[in-house]
N, C-alpha and C positions, 0 to 999 in steps of 0.2 A: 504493500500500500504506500509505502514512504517514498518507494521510487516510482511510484506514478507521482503523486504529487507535486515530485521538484521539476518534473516537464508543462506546469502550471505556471503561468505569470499573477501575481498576485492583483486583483485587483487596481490597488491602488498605482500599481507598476502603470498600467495600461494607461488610466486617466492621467499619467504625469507626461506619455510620450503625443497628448493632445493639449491644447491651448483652444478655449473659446474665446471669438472676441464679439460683443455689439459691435453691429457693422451699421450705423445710421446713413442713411441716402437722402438726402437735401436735390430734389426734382427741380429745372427751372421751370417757368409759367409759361407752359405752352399750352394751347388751345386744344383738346381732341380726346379720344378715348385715354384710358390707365396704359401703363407701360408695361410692358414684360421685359425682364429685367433678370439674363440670371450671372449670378458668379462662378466664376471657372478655377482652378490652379492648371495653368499653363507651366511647362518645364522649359528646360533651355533650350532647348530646340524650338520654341513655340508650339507644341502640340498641344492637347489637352489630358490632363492629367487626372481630373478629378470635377464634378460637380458638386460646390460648398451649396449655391442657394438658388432657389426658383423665382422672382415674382411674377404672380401671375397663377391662377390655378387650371385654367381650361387649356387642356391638353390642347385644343382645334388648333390652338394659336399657338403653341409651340416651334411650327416650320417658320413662322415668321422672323425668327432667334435661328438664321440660317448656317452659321458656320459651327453652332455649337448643336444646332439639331442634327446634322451629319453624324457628327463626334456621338451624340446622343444613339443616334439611329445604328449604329456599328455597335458598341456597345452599353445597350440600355439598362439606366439605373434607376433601381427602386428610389423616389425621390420626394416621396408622399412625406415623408418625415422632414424634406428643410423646404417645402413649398407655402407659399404664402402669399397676398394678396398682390393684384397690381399697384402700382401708386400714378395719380395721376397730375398734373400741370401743377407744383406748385408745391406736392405734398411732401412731406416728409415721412421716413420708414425706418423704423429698427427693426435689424432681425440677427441674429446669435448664428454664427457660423464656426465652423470648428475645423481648425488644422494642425495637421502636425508639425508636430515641434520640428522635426530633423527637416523639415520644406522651407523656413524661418532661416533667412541669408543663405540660402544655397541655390541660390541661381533662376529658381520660381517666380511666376508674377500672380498678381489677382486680373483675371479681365472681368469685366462689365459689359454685358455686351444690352444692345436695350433697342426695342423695334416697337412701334407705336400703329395702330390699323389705319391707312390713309397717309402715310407719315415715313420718311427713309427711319433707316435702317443702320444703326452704328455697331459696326462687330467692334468696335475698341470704345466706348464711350467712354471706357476708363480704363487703362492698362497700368498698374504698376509694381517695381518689382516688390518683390513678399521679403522684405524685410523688417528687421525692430524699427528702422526710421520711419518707414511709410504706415506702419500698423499706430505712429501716433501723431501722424500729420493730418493736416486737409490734404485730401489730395480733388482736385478741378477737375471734373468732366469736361467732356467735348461734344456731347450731345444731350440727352435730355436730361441728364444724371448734369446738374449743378454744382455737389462735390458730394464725396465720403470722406465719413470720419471712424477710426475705429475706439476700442477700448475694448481693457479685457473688460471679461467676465468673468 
C-alpha cells in the first residue's frame, strides 16, 4: 500500500504548480451586439496551447473566433467550466482564469482574440507575453477589448 501511494502527488503539490488570476476586461463603447471574446496561451512558436476562457456562451457563434475555432475544431475542449457571458460596448468583465506556473516567463503569450456579429474580427485584440510584468500591468487592446488588467487570486 505504501508504494502505491508515493506515485501520488499530494494535493496541495498540484494546486501550487497552478496560479489563478482575475483577469478584468474594460470593453471600449462601441455600438452592436456583446462580444465573444476568448483567451488562449499561445507558445513560442505562436501556436495554440491551451484554452484559459470563453466569453460568450452560444456555441453558433463560436466560428466567428476564426483562428482559434480551427485550433478549437482539431482538438476540442471541454470548456463549459471557464465559459461565460459576452460583454458588450462599454462593459466591463471579471472572470478567474488559471495557468501554470512553469508557462509564467517562459516564452508564452495571452491572446485575446474578440469578433462582434456585423463587426470585423481581431484575432490579436490583445497579444501579450505571459509574464510576472504583464500579469500586473494595463495592458491596451487594439480592438474592442479597451484594456486588461490582471490580479491574483
Amino acid at each position: 500500500m505504501l508504494i502505491v501511494l508515493a506515485f501520488f502527488k499530494p494535493a496541495d503539490a498540484q494546486a501550487q504548480e497552478t496560479a489563478k488570476y482575475k483577469c478584468m476586461i474594460q470593453m471600449t463603447n462601441y455600438m452592436g451586439e456583446g462580444a465573444y471574446i476568448v483567451i488562449s496561451l499561445i507558445d513560442a512558436k505562436g501556436q495554440y496551447n491551451k484554452t484559459l476562457y470563453v466569453l460568450g456562451a452560444d456555441k453558433k457563434w463560436y466560428n466567428s473566433l476564426k483562428e482559434w475555432h480551427k485550433y478549437n475544431a482539431k482538438k476540442p475542449a471541454n470548456i463549459s467550466a471557464i465559459t461565460g457571458a459576452s460583454l458588450t460596448g462599454g462593459d466591463r468583465g471579471v472572470s478567474v482564469i488559471e495557468i501554470e506556473k512553469s508557462k509564467i516567463n517562459a516564452g508564452y503569450k495571452l491572446r485575446f482574440e474578440s469578433a462582434v456579429e456585423d463587426k470585423e474580427y481581431h484575432v490579436k485584440d490583445l497579444e501579450v507575453p505571459l509574464t510576472t510584468a504583464t500579469l500586473s500591468a494595463k495592458n491596451d487592446g487594439t480592438g474592442f477589448i479597451r484594456y486588461v488588467r490582471f490580479s491574483p487570486n
